[in-house]
C-alpha positions in Angstrom: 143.4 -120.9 62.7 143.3 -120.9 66.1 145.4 -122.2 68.5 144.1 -125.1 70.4 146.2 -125.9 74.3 145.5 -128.7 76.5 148.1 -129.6 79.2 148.4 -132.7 81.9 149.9 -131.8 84.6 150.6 -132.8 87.8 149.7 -131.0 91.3 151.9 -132.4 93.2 151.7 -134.7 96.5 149.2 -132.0 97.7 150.6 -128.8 98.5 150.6 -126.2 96.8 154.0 -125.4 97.6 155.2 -128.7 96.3 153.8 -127.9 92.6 156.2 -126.8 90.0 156.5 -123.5 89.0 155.7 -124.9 85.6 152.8 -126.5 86.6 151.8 -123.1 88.8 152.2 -120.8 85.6 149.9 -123.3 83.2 147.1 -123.3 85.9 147.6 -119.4 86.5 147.5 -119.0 82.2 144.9 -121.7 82.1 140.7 -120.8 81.5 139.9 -124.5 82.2 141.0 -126.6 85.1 139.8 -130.2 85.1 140.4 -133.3 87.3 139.5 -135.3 90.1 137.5 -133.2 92.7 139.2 -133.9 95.5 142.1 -132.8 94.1 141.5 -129.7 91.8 139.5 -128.8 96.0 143.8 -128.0 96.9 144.2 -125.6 94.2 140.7 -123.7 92.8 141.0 -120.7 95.2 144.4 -120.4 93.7 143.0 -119.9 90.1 140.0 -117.6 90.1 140.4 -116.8 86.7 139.3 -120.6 85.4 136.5 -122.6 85.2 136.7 -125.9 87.3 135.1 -129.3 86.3 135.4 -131.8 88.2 134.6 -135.6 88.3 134.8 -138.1 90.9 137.5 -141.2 91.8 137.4 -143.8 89.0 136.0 -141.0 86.2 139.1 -140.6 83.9 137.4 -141.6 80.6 134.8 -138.5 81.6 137.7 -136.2 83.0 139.6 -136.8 80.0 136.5 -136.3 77.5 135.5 -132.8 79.6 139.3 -132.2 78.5 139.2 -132.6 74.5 136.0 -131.2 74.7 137.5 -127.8 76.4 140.6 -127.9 74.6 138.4 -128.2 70.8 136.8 -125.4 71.6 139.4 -123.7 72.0 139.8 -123.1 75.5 143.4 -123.1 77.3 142.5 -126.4 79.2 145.0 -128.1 82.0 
C-alpha cells in the first residue's frame, strides 16, 4: 500500500530565514506545495522541485480540499 503524506506547516512571519529547518526540509522533500498565494509567492523559487497551487485570502475550504486531494493521490503534499 502506499504511503500517503500531507503536512501543515507554517512559513513563518515571512522570511525565509525565519522558517524552521523542519518546516524547510518538508517543503524541500515535498512534490506539492499548497496555500494562500501570497504567501506560498515568499517561498516557490525556493522549491523548484514542487508543484504550487495556490488560492486566494478567505479560500481555506478550497486550499484544504486541493490538499486531501494531492495527498490521496499520493503525492507528498505540505
Amino acid at each position: 500500500m502506499e504511503e500517503k503524506k500531507l503536512y501543515v506547516i507554517g512559513i513563518g512571519p515571512g522570511a525565509r530565514e525565519q522558517m524552521t529547518v523542519r518546516a524547510d526540509r518538508i517543503l524541500r522533500e515535498s512534490q506539492v506545495i499548497i496555500g494562500y498565494t501570497v504567501y506560498v509567492d515568499l517561498v516557490k523559487e525556493f522549491y523548484p522541485q514542487a508543484e504550487f497551487l495556490t488560492t486566494p485570502m478567505r479560500q481555506e475550504k478550497e486550499r484544504c480540499r486541493l490538499c486531501f486531494e494531492q495527498a490521496e493521490q499520493g503525492r507528498r503534499t505540505a
